[in-house]
Residue, then its C-alpha position, 0 to 999 in steps of 0.5 A: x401807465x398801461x392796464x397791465x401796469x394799473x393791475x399791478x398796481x391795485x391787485x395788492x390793495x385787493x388782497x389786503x382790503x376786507x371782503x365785500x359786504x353783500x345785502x339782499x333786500x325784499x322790496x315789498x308791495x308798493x302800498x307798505x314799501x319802507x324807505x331804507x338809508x345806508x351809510x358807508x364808513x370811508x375805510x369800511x368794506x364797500x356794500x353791495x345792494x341787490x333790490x328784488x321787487x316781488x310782493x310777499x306772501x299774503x299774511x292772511x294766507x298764513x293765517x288761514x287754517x282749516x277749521x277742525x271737528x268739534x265734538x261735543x257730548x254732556x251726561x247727566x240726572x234729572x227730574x221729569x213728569x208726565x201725563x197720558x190720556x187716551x179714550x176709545x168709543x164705539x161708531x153707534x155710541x157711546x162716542x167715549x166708552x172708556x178712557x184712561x187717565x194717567x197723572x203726576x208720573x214723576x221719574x228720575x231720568x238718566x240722559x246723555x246726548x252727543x253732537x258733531x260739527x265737522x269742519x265743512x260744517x255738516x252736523x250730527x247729533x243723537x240723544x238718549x233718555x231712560x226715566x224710572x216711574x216713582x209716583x203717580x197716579x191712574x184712573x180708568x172710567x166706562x160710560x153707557x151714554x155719549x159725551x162721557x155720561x152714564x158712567x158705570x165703572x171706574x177704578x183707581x190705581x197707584x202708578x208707581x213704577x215703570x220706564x220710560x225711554x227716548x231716542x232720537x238721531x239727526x243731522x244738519x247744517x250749521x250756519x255759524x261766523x267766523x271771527x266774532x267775539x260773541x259767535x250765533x249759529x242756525x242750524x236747521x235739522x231732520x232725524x228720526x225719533x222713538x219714544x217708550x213708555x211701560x207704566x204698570x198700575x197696581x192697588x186697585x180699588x173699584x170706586x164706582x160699581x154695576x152689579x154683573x159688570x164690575x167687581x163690588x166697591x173697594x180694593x181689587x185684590x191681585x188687580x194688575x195692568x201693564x200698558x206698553x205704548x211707543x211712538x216713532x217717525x221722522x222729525x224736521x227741526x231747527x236749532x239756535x244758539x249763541x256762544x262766549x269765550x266760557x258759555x254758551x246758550x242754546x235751544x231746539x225745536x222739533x216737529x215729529x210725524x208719528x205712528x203711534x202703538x200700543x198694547x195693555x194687559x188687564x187682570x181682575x178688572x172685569x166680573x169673574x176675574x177675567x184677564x182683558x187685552x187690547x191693542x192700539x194703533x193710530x197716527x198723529x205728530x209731535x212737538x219736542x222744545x228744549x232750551x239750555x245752557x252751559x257755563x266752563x269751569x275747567x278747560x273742556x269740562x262745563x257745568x250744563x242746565x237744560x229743560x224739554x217739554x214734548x207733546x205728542x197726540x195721535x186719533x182717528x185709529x183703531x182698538x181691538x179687545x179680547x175679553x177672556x179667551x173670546x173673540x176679539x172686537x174692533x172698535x174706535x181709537x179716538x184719541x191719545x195725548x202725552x205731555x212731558x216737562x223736565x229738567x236735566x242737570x248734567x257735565x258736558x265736555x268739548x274736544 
């Protein structure tokens, strides 16, 4: 039979026959290659195979994805007390002429605080603080002879009342793993801080006495004093933490390089009811720790338990006092230390 008679013969069986079946199989790399077996029935349509030896995407490639910010900022209440010394002497003697002391300054304490990562993991972070004084006590005590003897007044006050304010902003970086359960971070840091502090003292009594230099024993009447003190400077630090699936646990070391000013103003504590004004300079530094946790209890909100204690201590500056309406005298600045211990209650919210 010729070719044209062979066609003839097989074109009919095509028409009639059921349409091809065509597969397309993605052969994958060699290391999870599978094995495929395909089975043909006798009056079922042929197949038709096509084999394509690419590889595929990776699929850690697909699971890749760009970390997102992370914004996290708490607000809360609680409770802090402080304590001041500061003292001034005269190049000649005495070494210590007059010093002060400030005690038990027990405050209630408004604070809120905010912290950025972002998704190169450079991080920002600021902190505010605003306290109102409700209780303390005050003293303030002059001498007449080197290494705090001889002394010939001394008056004590309530210190019931004022504010105190902290501000503080930074940056940094954060070392944190990827793809642990239990995720630790380092994060070393440098900012800039500021601290205020406006204690006023009032029911004056005079409870050591000289004749022509202080008033006589007992209540001051119309005694008042306001001193204004700040501190402020850059600050290096470096903060650790470690956090679960709904906790998280932190801590945060900072050392503060401070210039330090302050200024007070006297009424009716000298003879003669005359108003006395000083101003203070010096330099010195600072230490701020804080260490805390949180626990989730609602989606992004979380339940936050934090203390601080910052001490701060400057000397070697100066003091200029004006008696009255009189000159002004320069003396020295020998020193002054601040101490604050607190504990803050507060919600914090993660985006």
């Amino acid at each position: 039979m010729n070719r044209a008679g062979l066609v003839a013969l097989l074109l009919p069986l095509a028409v009639r026959a059921d349409p091809a079946l065509h597969m397309t199989v993605l052969k994958p790399a060699p290391a999870t290659r599978p094995t495929l077996a395909l089975a043909a029935t006798p009056d079922g349509p042929p197949l038709h195979m096509t084999l394509l030896t690419g590889s595929p995407p990776s699929p850690a490639a697909g699971r890749y994805r760009r970390r997102p910010f992370r914004f996290h900022y708490s607000a809360g209440l609680g409770y802090r007390r402080d304590r001041l010394d500061w003292n001034i002497g005269i190049p000649a003697g005495p070494d210590v002429l007059t010093e002060e002391k400030w005690r038990d300054l027990d405050s209630l304490q408004l604070a809120g605080g905010a912290h950025l990562v972002t998704p190169v993991n450079l991080t920002f972070q600021a902190r505010a603080a605003y306290a109102w004084v409700l209780d303390g006590r005050y003293q303030r005590t002059d001498y007449l002879e080197n290494d705090r003897t001889s002394p010939f007044s001394q008056t004590q006050a309530r210190a019931d009342h004022g504010h105190l304010l902290d501000l503080s902003a930074g940056f940094g970086y954060r070392f944190q793993p990827d793809g642990w359960k239990v995720r630790p971070w380092v994060e070393p840091l440098a900012g800039y801080g500021y601290r205020e502090r406006t204690l006023y003292a009032n029911d004056f009594r005079q409870t050591l006495a000289t004749d022509g230099l202080t008033p006589p024993p007992g209540r001051i009447p119309q005694a008042e004093y306001r001193y204004h003190a700040h501190w402020h400077g850059p600050w290096v630090g470096m903060g650790l933490g470690i956090e679960g699936e709904r906790w998280r646990l932190f801590g945060q070391g900072e050392y503060h390089f401070i210039w330090y000013r302050a200024d007070g103003r006297f009424k009716a504590l000298q003879a003669g009811s005359r108003k006395v004004r000083f101003e203070q300079d010096a330099d010195g530094d600072g230490i701020v720790a804080a260490l805390g946790g949180s626990y989730r209890i609602w989606r992004t909100l979380s339940l936050q338990l934090s203390a601080r204690f910052q001490r701060w201590e400057v000397k070697d500056g100066t003091d200029k006092t004006r008696i009255g309406d009189g000159p002004a005298s320069k003396t020295r600045f020998n020193r002054s230390r601040w101490r604050t211990i607190g504990g803050l209650l507060s919600l914090s919210f993660d985006f």
